[in-house]
C-alpha positions in Angstrom: 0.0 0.0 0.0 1.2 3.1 -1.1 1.2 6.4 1.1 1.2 10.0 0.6 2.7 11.6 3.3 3.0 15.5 2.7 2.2 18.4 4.2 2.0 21.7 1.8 2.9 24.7 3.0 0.3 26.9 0.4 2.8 30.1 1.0 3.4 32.9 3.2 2.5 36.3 2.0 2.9 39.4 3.9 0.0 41.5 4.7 1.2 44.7 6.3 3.5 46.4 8.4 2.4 49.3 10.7 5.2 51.7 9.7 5.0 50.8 6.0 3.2 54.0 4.1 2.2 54.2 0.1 5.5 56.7 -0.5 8.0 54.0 0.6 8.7 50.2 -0.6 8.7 47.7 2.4 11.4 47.2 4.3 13.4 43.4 4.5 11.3 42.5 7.5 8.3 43.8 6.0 8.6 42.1 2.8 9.9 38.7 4.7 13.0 38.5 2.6 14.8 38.2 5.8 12.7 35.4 7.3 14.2 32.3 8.9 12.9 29.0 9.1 13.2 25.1 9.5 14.4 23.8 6.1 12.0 20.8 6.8 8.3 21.4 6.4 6.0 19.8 8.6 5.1 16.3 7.7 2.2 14.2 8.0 1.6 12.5 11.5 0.1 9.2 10.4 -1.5 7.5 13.3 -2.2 4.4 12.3 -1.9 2.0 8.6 -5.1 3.6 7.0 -5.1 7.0 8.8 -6.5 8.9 5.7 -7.3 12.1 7.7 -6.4 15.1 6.6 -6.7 19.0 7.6 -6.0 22.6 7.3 -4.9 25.5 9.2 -4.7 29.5 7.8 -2.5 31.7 10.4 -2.0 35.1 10.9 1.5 35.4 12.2 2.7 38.9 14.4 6.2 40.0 13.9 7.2 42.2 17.2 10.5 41.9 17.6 14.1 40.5 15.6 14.9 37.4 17.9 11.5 35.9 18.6 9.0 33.8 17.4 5.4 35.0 15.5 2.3 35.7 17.8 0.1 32.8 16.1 -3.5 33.3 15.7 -5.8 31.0 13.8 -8.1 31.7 10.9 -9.1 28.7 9.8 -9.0 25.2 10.9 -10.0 21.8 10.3 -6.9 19.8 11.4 -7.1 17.6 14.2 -4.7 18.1 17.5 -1.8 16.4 16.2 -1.8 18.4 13.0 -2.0 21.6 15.0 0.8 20.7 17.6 3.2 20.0 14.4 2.2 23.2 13.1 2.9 25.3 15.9 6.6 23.3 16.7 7.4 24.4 13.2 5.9 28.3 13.5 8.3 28.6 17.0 11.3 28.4 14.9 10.4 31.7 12.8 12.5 34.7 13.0 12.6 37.7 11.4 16.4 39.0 12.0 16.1 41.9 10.3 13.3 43.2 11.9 13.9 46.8 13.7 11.6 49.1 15.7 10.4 51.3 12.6 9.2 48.6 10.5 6.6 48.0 13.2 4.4 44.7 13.7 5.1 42.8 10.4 2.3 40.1 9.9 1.7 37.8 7.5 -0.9 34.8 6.5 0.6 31.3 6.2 -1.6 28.3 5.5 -0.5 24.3 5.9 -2.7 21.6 4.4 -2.1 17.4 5.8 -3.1 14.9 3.1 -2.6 11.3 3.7 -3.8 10.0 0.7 -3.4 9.9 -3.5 -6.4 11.8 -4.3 -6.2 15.7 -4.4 -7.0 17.2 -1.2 -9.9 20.0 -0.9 -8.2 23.7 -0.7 -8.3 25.8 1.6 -11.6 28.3 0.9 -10.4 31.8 -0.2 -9.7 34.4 2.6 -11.8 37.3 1.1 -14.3 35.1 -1.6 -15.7 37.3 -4.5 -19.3 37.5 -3.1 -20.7 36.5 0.2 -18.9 36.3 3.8 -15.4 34.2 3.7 -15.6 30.8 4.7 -14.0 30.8 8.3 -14.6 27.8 10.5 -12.1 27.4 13.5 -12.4 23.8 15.0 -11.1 23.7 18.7 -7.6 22.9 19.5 -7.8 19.9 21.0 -9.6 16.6 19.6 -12.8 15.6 21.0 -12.5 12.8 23.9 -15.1 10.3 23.5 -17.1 8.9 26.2 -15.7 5.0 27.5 -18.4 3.2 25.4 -16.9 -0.3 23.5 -19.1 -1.0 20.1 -18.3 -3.7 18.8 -18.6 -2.3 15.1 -17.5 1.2 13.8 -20.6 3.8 14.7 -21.0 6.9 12.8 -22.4 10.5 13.2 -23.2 13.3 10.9 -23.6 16.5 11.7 -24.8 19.9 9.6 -23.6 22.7 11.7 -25.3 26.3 10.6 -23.5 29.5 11.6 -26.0 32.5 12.1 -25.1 35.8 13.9 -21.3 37.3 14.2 -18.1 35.4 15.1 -18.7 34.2 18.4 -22.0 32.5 17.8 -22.0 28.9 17.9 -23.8 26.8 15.3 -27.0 25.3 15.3 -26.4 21.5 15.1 -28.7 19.3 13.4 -27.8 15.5 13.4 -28.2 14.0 9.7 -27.4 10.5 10.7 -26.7 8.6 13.9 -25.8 4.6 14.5 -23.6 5.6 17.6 -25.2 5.7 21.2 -26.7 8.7 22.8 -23.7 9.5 24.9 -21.3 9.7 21.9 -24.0 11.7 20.2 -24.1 14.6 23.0 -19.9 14.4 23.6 -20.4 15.8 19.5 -23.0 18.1 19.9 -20.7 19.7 22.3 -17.7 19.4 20.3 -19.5 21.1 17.4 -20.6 23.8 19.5 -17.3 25.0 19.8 -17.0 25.7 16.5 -16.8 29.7 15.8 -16.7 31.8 12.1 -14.5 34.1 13.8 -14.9 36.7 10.7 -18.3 36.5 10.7 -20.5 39.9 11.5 -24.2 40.3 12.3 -26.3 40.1 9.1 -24.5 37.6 7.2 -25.7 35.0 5.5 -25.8 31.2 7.1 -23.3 29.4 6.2 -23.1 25.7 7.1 -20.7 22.6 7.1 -21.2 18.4 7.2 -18.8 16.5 9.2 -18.7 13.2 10.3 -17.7 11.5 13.4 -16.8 7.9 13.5 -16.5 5.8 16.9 -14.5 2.9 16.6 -14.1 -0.6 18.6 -10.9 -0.5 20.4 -8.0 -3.4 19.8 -9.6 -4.1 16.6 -8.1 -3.4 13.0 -9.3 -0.2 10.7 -10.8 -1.3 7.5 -10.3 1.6 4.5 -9.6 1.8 0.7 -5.8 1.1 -0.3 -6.0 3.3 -3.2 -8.3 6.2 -3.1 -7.6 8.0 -7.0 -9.2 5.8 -9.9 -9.9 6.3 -13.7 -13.6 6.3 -14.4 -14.0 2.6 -16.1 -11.8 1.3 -12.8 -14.4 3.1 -10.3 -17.4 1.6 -12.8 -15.9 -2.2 -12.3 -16.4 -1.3 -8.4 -19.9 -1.1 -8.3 -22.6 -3.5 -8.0 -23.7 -5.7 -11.0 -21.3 -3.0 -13.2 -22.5 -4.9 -16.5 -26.6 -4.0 -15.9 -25.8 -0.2 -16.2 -27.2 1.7 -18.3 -25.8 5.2 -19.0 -25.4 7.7 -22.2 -23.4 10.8 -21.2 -21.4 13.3 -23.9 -18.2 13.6 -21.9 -17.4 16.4 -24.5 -19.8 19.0 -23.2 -18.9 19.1 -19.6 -15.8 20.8 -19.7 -14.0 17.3 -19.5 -11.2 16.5 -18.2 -12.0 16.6 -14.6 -12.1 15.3 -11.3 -15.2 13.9 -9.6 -14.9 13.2 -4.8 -17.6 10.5 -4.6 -18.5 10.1 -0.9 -19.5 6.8 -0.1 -22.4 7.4 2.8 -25.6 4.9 3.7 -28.9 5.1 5.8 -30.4 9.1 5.9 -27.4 10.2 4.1 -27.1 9.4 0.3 -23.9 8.7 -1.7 -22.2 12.2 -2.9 -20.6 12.7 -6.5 -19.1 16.5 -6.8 -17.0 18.6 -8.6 -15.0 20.8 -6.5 -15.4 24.9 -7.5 -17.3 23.8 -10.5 -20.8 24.7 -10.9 -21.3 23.7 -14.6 -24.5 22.6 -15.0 -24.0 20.3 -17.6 -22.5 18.2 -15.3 -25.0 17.4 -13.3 -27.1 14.9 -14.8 -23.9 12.5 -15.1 -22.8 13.6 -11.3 -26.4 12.6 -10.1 -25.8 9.2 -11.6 -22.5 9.2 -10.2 -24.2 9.4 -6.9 -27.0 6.8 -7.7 -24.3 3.8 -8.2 -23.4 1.3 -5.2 -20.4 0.0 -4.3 -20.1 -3.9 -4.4 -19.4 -4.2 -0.6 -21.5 -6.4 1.9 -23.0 -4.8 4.8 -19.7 -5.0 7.5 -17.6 -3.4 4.6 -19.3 -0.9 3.7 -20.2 0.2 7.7 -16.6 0.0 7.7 -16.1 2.5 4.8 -19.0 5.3 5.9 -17.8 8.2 4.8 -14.8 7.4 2.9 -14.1 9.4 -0.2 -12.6 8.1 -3.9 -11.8 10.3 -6.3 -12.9 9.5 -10.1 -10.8 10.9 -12.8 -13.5 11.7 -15.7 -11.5 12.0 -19.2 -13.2 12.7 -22.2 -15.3 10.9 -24.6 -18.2 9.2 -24.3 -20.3 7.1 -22.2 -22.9 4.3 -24.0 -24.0 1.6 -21.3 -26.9 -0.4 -22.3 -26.6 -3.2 -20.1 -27.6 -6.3 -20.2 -30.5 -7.6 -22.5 
């Protein structure tokens, strides 16, 4: 089994400096060309053989002074505790040597994405989106703890979180699916209401997220795809009775090539098939259908899988399926 273990540092960009005016260029520290780092980028802290998680952070960073570490504070984050300790080990090593007292507080934006996996991972949403309030969620620092309950299968939870109100609102938390016990059901409601939209202000429109929580039998193995990037006639030999489908699609008119997440889900929750940032329309039809198909998996499997994500790579073409007569 093959693993991806990477952790991309998107950039750091400068944002401002509090002495830096219109009539001058930025200074060394104000432009970062001074900055000082670890030469080794944070890496992926796998916990286990089929740990696909993955995250994101987006930090502002506070330049004060020449021979000390950034102030760090969060913008956005979806990485779990171990992704966020790594993280902050590496930011402690920043310096900004050349920093003096009239380039003022130098900050700057840095974001870190963990993927543990061959598919593409999601980016990060844009800090200031064309249209509507930016996408801001900040999930708490530490990971939840679950209550001392011992299924003896994998039990999941969905959540749909809505933000309403400013920054410092929780969400309203509505529960899409649940297998799990009660107990593990309230330890996420209360997990999920720490979530905050810290760039949120009164008046803006809801904005919501879908996250699932799995709780898992201890001493037993974790069950999960070893490849999770396949062509599309690969992903069609997957599902059930593959030679009964029937299917005519003009690859040709949907902006082909392109990549297609489908979300594997069961119970109140259907299957997903989407297109990230990509609202063509002509797409749909085949993305619904996408959705429709079933994985040939028996029951344990494919409690096992709940919520695990393959990505399809659609080339172009087209698609005649008649099945069988």
């Amino acid at each position: 089994m093959r693993y991806l273990v990477v952790a991309v540092i998107l950039g750091i960009c400068a944002l401002c400096a509090e002495a830096q005016t219109e009539t001058h260029p930025p200074s060394a520290a104000q432009s970062l060309s001074c900055l000082v780092k670890s030469a080794d980028p944070p890496s992926f802290p796998k916990r286990n053989e089929v740990d696909k998680g993955f995250g994101a952070m987006r930090v502002l960073l506070k330049f004060t002074t020449a021979d000390a570490a950034p102030a760090v504070e969060v913008l956005f984050n979806t990485a779990r505790q171990d992704m966020q300790d790594t993280v902050y080990r590496y930011l402690r090593g920043y310096r900004l040597p050349c920093l003096t007292p009239k380039d003022g507080v130098v900050t700057a934006v840095q974001e870190f994405s963990f993927s543990n996996t061959d598919r593409d991972a999601a980016p990060l949403p844009p800090q200031r989106p064309e249209g509507g309030p930016p996408f801001c969620v900040v999930m708490p620092r530490e990971d939840m703890l679950s209550p001392e309950i011992q299924p003896d299968k994998p039990e999941h939870v969905v959540v749909f979180a809505t933000f309403n109100g400013d920054g410092q609102q929780p969400p309203e938390v509505k529960f899409l699916h649940a297998s799990a016990p009660q107990r593990f059901m309230q330890a996420v409601r209360k997990r999920v209401e720490k979530y905050r939209m810290p760039c949120r202000k009164a008046g803006d429109e809801p904005q919501s997220l879908q996250q699932q929580f799995t709780l898992y039998p201890s001493g037993q193995d974790r069950y999960g795809f070893k490849r999770e990037a396949f062509s599309l006639r690969e992903f069609l030999g997957m599902v059930r009775r593959p030679r009964e489908l029937k299917a005519h699609y003009d690859l040709n008119t949907m902006g082909c090539p392109f990549k297609v997440n489908y979300t594997l889900y069961g119970g109140n929750v259907p299957n997903e098939a989407v297109v990230r940032a990509d609202k063509d329309p002509n797409k749909l039809p085949f993305l619904d259908w996408l959705a429709s198909l079933e994985l040939k998996l028996d029951a344990d499997q494919a409690n096992a899988l709940f919520g695990s994500t393959l990505q399809i790579n659609v080339g172009c073409g087209t698609i005649h399926l008649d099945g069988e007569s």
